[in-house]
TORPA-4810 file (N, C-alpha, C, O; in nm, 3 decimals):
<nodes>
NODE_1_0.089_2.259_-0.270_0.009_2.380_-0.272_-0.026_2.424_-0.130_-0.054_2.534_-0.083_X
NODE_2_-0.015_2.293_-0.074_-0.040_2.366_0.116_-0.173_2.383_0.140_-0.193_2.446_0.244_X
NODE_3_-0.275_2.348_0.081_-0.395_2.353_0.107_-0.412_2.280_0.228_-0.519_2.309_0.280_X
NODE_4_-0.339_2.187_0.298_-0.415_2.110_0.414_-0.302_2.122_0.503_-0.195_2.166_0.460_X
NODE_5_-0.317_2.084_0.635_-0.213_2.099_0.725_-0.246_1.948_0.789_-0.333_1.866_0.762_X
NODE_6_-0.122_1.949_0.899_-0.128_1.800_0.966_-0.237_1.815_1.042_-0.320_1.724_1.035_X
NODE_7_-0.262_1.921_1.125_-0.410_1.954_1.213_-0.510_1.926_1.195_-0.593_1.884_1.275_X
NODE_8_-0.522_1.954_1.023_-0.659_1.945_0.939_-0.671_1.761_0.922_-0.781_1.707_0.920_X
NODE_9_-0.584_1.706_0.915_-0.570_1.538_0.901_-0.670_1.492_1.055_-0.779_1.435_1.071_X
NODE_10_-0.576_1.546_1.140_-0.578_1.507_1.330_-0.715_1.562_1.334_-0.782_1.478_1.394_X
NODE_11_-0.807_1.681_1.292_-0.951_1.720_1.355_-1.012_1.625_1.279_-1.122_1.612_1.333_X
NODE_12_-1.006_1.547_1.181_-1.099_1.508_1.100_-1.071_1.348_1.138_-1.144_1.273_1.074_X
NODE_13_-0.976_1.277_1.232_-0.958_1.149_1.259_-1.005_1.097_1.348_-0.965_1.121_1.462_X
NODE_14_-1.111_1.003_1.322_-1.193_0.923_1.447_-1.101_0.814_1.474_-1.034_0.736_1.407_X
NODE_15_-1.134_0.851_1.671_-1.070_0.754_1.779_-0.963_0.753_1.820_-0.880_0.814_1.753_X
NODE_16_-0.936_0.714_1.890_-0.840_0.756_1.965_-0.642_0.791_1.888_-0.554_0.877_1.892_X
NODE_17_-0.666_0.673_1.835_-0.487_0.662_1.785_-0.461_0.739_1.627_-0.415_0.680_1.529_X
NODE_18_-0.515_0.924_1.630_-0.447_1.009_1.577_-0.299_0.981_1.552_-0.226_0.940_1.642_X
NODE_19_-0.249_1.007_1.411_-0.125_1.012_1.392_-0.074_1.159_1.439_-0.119_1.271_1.416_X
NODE_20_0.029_1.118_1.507_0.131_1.242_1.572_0.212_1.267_1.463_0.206_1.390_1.460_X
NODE_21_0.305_1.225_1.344_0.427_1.198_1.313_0.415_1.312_1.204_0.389_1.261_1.096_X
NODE_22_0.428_1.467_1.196_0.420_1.579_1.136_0.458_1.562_1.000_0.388_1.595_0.904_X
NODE_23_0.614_1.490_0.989_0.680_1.468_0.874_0.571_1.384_0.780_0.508_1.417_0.680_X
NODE_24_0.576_1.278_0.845_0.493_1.183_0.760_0.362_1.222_0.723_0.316_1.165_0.624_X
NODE_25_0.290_1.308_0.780_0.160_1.374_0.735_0.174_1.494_0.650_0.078_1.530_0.581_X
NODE_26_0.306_1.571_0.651_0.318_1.691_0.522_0.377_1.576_0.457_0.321_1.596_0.350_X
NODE_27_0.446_1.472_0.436_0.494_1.413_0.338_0.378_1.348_0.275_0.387_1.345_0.153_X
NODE_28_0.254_1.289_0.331_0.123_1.238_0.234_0.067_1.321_0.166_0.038_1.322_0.047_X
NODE_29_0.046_1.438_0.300_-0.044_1.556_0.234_0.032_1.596_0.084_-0.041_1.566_-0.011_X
NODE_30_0.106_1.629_0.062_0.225_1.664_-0.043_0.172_1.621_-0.151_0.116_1.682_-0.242_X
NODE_31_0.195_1.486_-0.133_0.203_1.343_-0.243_0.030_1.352_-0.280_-0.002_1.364_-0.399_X
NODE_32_-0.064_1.347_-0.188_-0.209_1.377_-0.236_-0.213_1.511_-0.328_-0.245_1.508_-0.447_X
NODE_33_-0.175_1.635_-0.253_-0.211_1.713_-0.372_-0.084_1.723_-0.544_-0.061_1.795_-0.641_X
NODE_34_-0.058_1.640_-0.502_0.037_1.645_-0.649_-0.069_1.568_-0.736_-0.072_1.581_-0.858_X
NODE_35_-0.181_1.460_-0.646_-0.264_1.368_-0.732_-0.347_1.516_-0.730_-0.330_1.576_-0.837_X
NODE_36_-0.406_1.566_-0.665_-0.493_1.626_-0.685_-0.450_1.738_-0.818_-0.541_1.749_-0.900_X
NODE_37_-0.344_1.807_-0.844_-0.269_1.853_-0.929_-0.272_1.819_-1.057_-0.337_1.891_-1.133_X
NODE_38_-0.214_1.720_-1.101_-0.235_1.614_-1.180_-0.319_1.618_-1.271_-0.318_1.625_-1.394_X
NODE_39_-0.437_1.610_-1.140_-0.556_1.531_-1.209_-0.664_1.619_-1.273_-0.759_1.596_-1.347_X
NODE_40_-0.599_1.760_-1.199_-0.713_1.924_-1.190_-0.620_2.017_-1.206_-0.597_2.083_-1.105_X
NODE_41_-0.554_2.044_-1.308_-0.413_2.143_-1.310_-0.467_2.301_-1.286_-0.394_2.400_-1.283_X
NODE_42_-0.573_2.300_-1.274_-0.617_2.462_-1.279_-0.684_2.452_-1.194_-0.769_2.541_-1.200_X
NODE_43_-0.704_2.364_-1.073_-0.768_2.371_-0.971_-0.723_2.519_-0.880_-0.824_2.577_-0.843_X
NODE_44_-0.618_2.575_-0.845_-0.581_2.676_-0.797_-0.609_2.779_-0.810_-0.634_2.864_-0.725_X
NODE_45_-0.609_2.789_-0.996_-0.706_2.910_-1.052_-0.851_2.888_-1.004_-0.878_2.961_-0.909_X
NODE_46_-0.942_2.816_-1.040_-1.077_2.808_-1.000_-1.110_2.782_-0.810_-1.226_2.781_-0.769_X
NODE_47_-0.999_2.765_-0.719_-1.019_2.816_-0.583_-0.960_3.012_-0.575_-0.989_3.097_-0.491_X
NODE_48_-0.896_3.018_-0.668_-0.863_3.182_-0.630_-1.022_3.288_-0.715_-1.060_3.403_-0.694_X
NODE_49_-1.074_3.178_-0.813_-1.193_3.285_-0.843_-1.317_3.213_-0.761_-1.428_3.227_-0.811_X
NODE_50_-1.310_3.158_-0.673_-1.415_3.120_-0.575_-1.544_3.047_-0.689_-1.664_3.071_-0.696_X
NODE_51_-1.448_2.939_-0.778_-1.560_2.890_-0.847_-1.549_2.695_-0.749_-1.620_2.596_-0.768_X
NODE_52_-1.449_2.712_-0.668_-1.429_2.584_-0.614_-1.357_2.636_-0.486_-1.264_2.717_-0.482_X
NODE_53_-1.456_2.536_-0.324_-1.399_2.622_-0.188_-1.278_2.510_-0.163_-1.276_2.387_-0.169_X
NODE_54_-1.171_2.618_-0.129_-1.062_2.529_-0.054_-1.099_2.431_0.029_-1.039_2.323_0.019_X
NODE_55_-1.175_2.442_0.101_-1.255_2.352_0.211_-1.239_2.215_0.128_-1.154_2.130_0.152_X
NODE_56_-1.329_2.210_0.036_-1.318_2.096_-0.017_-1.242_2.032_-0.026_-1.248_1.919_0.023_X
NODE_57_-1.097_2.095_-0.120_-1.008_2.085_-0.136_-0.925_2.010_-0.049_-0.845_1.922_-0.081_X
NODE_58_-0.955_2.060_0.087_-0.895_2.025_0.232_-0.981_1.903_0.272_-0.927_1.833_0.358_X
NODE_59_-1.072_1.872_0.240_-1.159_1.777_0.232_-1.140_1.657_0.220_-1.162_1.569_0.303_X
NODE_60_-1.070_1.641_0.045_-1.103_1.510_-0.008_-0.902_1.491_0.009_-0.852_1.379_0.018_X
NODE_61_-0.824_1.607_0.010_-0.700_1.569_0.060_-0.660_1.462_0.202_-0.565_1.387_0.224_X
NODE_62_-0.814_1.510_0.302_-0.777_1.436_0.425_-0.803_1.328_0.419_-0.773_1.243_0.503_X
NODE_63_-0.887_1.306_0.281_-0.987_1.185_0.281_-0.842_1.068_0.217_-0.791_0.979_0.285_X
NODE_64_-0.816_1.092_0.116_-0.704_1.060_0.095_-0.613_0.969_0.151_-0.594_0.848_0.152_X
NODE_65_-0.551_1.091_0.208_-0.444_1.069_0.343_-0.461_0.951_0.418_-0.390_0.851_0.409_X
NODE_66_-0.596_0.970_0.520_-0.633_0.916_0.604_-0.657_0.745_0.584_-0.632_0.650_0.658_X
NODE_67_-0.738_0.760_0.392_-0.723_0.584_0.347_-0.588_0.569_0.405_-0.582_0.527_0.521_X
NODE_68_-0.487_0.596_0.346_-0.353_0.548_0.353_-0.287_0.509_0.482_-0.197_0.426_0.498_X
NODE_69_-0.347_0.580_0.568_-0.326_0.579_0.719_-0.310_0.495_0.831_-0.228_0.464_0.917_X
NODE_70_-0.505_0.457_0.765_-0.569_0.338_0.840_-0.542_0.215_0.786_-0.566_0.121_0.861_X
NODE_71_-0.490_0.184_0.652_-0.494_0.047_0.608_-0.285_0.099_0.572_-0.241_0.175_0.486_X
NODE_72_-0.249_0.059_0.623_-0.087_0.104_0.562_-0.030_-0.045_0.475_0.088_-0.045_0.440_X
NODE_73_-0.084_-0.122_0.454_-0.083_-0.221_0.412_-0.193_-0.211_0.258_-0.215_-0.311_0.188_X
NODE_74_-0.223_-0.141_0.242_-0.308_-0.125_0.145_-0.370_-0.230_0.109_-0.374_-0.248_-0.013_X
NODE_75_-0.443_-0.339_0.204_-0.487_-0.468_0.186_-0.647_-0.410_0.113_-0.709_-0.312_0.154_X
NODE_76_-0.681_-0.486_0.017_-0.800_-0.474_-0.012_-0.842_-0.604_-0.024_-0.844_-0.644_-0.141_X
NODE_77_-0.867_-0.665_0.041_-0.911_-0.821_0.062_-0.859_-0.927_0.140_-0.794_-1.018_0.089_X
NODE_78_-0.895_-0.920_0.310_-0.857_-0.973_0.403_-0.928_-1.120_0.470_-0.984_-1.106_0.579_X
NODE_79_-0.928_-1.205_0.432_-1.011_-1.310_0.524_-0.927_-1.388_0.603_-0.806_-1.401_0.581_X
NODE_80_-0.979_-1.430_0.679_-0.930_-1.500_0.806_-1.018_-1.643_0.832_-1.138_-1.629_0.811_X
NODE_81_-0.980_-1.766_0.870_-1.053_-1.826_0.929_-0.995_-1.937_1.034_-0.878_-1.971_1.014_X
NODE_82_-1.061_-1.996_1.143_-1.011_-2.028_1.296_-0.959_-2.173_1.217_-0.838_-2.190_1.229_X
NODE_83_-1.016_-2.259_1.154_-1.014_-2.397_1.138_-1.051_-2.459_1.009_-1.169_-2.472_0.977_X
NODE_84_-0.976_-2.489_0.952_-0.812_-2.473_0.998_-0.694_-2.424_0.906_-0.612_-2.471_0.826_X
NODE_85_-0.735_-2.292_0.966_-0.634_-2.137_0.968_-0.620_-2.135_0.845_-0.515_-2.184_0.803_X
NODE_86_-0.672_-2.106_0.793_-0.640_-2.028_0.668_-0.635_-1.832_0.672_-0.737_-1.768_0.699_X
NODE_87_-0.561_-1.795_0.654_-0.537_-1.637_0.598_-0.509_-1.614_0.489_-0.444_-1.700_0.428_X
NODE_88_-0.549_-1.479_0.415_-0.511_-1.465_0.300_-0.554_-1.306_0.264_-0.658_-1.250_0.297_X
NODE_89_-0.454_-1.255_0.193_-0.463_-1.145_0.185_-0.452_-1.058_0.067_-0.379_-1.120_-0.010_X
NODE_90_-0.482_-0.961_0.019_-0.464_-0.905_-0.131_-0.413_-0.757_-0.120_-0.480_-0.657_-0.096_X
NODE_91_-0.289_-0.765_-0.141_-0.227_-0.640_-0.127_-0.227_-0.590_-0.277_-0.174_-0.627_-0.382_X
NODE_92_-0.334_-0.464_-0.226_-0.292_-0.364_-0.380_-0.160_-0.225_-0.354_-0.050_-0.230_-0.299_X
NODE_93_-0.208_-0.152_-0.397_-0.080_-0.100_-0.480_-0.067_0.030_-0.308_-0.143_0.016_-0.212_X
NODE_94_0.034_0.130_-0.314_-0.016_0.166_-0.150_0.023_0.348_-0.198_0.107_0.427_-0.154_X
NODE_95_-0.057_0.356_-0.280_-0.083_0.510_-0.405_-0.196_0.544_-0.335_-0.293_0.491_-0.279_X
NODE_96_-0.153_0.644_-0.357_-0.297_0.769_-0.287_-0.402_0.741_-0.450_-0.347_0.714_-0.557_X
NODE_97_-0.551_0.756_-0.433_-0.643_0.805_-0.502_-0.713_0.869_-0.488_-0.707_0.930_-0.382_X
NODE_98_-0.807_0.895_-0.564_-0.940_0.965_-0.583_-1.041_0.900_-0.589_-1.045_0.819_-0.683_X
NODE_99_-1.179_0.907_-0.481_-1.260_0.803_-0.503_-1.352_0.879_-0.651_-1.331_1.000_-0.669_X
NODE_100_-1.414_0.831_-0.715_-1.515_0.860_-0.790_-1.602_1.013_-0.708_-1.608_1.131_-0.743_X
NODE_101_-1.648_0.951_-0.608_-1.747_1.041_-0.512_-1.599_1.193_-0.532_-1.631_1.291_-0.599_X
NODE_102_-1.467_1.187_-0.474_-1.403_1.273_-0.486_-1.391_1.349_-0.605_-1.393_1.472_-0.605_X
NODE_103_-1.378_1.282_-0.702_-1.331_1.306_-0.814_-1.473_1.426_-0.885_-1.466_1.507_-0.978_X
NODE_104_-1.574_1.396_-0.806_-1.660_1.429_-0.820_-1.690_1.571_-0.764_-1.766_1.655_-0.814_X
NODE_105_-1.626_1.579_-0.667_-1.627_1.717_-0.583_-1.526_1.766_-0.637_-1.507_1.872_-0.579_X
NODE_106_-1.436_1.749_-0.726_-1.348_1.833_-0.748_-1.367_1.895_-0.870_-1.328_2.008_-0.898_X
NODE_107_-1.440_1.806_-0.958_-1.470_1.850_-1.101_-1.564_1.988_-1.129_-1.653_2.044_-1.066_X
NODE_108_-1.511_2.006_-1.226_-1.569_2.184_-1.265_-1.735_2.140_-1.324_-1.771_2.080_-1.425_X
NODE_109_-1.796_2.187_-1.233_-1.976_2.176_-1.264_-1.966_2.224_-1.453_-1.912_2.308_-1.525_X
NODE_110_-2.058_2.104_-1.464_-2.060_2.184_-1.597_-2.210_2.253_-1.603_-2.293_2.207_-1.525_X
NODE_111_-2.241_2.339_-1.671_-2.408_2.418_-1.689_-2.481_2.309_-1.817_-2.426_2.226_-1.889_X
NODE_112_-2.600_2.345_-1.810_-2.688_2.283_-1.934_-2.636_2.352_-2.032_-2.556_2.441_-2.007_X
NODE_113_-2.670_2.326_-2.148_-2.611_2.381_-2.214_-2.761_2.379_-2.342_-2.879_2.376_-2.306_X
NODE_114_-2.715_2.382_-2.481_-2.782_2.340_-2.575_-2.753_2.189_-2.607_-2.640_2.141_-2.598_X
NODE_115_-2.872_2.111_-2.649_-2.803_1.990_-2.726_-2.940_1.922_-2.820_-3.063_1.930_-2.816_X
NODE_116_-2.853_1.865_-2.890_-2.945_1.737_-3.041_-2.986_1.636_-3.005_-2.883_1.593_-2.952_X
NODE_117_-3.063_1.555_-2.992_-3.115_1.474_-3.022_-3.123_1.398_-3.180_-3.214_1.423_-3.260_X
NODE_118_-3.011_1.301_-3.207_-3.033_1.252_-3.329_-3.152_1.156_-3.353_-3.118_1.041_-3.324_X
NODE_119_-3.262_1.163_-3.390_-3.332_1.074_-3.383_-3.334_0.954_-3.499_-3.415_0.864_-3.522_X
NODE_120_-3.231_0.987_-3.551_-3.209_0.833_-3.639_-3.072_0.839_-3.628_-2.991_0.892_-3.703_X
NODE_121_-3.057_0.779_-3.526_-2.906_0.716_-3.472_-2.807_0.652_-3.582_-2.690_0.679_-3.608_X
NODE_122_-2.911_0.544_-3.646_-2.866_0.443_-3.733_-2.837_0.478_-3.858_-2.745_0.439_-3.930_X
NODE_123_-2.911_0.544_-3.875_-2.944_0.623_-4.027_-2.805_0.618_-4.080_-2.735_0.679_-3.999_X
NODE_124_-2.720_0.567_-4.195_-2.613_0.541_-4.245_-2.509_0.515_-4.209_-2.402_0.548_-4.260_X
NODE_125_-2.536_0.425_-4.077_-2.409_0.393_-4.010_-2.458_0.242_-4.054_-2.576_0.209_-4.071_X
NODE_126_-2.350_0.163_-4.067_-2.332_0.007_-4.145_-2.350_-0.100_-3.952_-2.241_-0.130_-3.905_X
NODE_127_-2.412_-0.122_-3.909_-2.441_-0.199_-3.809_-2.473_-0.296_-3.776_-2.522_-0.323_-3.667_X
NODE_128_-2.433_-0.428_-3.939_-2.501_-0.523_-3.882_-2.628_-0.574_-3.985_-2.643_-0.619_-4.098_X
NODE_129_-2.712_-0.533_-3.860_-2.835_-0.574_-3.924_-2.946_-0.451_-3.949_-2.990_-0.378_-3.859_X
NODE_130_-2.984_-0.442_-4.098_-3.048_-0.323_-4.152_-3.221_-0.345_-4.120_-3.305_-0.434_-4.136_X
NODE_131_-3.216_-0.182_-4.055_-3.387_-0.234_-4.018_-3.438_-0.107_-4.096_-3.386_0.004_-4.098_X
NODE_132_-3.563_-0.153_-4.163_-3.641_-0.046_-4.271_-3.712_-0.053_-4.227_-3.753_-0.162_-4.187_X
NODE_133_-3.792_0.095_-4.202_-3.900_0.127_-4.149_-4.013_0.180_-4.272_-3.982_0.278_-4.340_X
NODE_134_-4.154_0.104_-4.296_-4.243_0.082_-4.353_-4.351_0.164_-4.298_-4.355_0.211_-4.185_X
NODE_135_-4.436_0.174_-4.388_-4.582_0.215_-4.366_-4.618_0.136_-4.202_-4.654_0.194_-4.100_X
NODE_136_-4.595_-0.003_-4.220_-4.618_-0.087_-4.118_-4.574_-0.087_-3.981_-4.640_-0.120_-3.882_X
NODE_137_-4.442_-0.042_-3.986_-4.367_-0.031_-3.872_-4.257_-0.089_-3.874_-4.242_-0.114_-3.993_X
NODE_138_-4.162_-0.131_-3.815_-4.038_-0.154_-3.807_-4.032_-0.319_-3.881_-4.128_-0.396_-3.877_X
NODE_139_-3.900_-0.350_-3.948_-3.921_-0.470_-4.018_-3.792_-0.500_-4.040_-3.731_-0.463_-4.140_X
NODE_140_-3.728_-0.591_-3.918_-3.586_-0.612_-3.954_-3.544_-0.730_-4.075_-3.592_-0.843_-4.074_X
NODE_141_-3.460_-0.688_-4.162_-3.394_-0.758_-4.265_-3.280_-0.821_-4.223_-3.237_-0.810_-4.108_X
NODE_142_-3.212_-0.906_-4.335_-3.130_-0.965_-4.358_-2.960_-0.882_-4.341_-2.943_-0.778_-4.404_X
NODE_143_-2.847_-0.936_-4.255_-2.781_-0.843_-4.282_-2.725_-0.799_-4.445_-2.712_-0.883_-4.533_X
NODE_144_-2.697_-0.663_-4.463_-2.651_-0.611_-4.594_-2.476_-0.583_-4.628_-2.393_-0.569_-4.539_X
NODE_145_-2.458_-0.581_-4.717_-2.316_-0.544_-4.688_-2.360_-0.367_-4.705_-2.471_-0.323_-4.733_X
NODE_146_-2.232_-0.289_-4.677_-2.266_-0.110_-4.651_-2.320_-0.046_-4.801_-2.408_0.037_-4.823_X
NODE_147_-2.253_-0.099_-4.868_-2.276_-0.091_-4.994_-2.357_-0.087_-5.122_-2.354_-0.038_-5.235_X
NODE_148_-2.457_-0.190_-5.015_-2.603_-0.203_-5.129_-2.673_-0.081_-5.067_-2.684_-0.041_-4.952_X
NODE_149_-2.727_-0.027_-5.219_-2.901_0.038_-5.199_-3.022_-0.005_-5.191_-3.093_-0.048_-5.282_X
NODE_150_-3.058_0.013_-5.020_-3.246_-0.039_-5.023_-3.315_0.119_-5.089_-3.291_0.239_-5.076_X
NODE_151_-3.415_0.029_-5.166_-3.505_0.114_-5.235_-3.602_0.065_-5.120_-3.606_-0.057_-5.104_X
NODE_152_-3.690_0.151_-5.029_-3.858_0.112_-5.012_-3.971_0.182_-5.079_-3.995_0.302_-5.067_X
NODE_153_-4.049_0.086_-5.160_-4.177_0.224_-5.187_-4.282_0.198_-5.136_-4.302_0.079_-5.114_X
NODE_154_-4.383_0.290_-5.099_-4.468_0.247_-5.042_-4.636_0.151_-5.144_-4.632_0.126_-5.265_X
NODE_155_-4.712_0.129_-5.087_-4.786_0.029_-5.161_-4.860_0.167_-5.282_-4.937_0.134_-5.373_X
</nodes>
């Protein structure tokens, strides 16, 4: 979709050793928004009615990228120790994602809306253990099979 450029990767990369390598940065960028695609197929429509800013967009693409960048080894679990030497390492998978937090900026706000409150959750659903509520207050029984009828009357 072209939402991000290699530039947009390079302004947003702390310290010194920016990736130069153009190909390889339209080739991530690419591969990110196909996740981003994917995952938000009408994301394009909702940046052309300004209900979601490209910015963002350009955002969580660099964010992306850049994981992939810095760890190219996709190690997620590195220890080291002097004596005596042990290393060990946990290579996961080396796929672009979406963090939660991203996934989050990308998603279509939803509004309040109307909603129910069931206040007897339980009320004819078979769960176990049947609790009848009395003059007294709550009074858990024996489990039932779904089948039987509790009668309660009051005193």
């Amino acid at each position: 979709m072209n939402w991000t450029t290699p530039q947009d990767i390079r302004e947003r990369w702390i310290g010194d050793d920016a990736p130069t390598n153009d190909e390889l940065l339209r080739a991530l960028i690419s591969d990110a928004e196909a996740v981003i695609l994917h995952e938000y197929p009408a994301i394009q429509a909702r940046i052309n009615a300004a209900t979601l800013s490209q910015a963002v967009v350009t955002m969580v693409t660099c964010r992306m990228v850049t994981r992939v960048l810095r760890n190219p080894e996709n190690a997620s679990y590195i220890s080291q120790t002097t004596g005596p030497f042990t290393q060990a390492r946990n290579l996961g998978q080396t796929d672009l994602w979406l963090t939660s937090d991203e996934e989050e900026l990308l998603a279509p706000k939803k509004s309040p809306g109307a909603f129910s409150v069931d206040m007897a959750p339980h009320a004819g659903a078979w769960l176990g253990n049947l609790i009848l509520v009395t003059g007294n207050g709550y009074v858990e029984g024996e489990p039932r099979p779904p089948h039987l009828e509790i009668v309660v009357e009051d005193d």
